[in-house]
C-alpha positions in Angstrom: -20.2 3.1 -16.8 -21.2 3.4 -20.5 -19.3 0.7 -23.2 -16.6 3.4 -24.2 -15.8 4.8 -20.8 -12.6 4.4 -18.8 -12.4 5.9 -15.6 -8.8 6.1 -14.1 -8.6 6.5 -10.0 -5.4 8.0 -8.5 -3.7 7.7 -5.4 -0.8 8.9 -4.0 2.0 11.9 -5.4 0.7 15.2 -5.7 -2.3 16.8 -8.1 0.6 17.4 -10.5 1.3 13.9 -10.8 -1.9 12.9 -11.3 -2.2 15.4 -14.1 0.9 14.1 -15.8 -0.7 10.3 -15.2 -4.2 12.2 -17.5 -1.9 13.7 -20.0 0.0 10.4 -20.8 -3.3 8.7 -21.8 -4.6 11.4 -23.4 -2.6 10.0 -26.9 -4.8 7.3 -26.7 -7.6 8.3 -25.5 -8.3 12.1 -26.3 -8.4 14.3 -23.5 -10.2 13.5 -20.0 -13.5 15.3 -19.1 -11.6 16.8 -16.5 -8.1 17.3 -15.3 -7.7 16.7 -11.4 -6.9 20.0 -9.7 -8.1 20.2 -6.0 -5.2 20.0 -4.5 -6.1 18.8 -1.0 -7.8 15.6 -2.6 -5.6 12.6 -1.5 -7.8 10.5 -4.6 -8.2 11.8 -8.2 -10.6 10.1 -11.0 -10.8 11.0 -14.5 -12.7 9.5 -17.5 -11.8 9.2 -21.0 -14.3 8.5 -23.6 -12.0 5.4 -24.7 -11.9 4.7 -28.5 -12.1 9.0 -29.3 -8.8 8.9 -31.0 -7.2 7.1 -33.0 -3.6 8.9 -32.1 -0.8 6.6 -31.3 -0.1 5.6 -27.8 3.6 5.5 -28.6 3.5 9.4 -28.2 2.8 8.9 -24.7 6.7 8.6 -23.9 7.7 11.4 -25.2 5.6 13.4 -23.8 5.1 12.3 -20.5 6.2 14.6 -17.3 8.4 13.2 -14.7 6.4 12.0 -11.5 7.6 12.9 -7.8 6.7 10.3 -5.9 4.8 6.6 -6.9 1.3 6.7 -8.1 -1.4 3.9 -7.9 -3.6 4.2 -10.7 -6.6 1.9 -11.1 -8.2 1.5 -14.5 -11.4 0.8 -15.3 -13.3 -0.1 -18.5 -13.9 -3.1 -21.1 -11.3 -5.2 -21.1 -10.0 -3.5 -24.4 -10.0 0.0 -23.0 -8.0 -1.4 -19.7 -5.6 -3.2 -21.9 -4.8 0.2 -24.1 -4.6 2.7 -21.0 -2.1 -0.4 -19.3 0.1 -0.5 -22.0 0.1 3.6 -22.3 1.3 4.1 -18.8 3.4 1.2 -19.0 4.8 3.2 -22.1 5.4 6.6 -20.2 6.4 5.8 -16.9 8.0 2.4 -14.9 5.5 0.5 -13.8 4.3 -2.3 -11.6 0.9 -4.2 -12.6 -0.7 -5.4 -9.2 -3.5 -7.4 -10.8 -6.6 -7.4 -12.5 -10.2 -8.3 -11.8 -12.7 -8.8 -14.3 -16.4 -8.9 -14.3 -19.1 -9.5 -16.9 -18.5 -7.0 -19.5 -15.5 -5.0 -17.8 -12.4 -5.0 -16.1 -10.3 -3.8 -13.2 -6.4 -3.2 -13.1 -4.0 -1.6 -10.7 -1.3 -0.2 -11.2 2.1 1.6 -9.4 3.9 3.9 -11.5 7.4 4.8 -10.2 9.0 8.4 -10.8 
């Protein structure tokens, strides 16, 4: 994982709500490299080039879609990158912070995000 790169890790709800989980960082972060879109994955992972934008993550609420069922999403990046894409989906959906591990030079959050 390069400096700049924060890769997201989904679990649970359906490829549509991991899209939706993409889209809301994508204010902050400029769009992912890819969007998930097998849908018989029960994981999704996306990356963002963190820092690529300098758009306000406040636009995140308004246009965030509606989630069907809870999502665990696990971010990880520098400890910057983890704190922006926290407060994002914190932002655009309820959410739950389960904890965060750091390392050397990056960090580890998880997160539930509630429909």
């Amino acid at each position: 994982m390069s400096g700049t790169e924060l890769t997201v890790t989904l679990s649970g709800g359906s490829t549509a709500d991991a899209r939706a989980v993409v889209r809301a960082l994508e204010p902050a972060f400029g769009s992912a490299r890819e969007l998930p879109a097998d849908k018989n994955a029960t994981v999704h992972t996306a990356t963002f080039d963190s820092g690529t934008t300098d758009r306000s993550a406040a636009v995140a609420q308004d246009t965030a879609d509606r989630l069907s069922a809870p999502v665990t999403v696990t971010v990880q990046g520098t400890p910057q990158a983890v704190e922006k894409a926290s407060s994002t989906l914190a932002q655009a959906f309820p959410t739950h912070d389960q904890g965060v591990a750091s390392g050397d030079q990056e960090q580890e959050r998880q997160l539930v995000l509630e429909p």
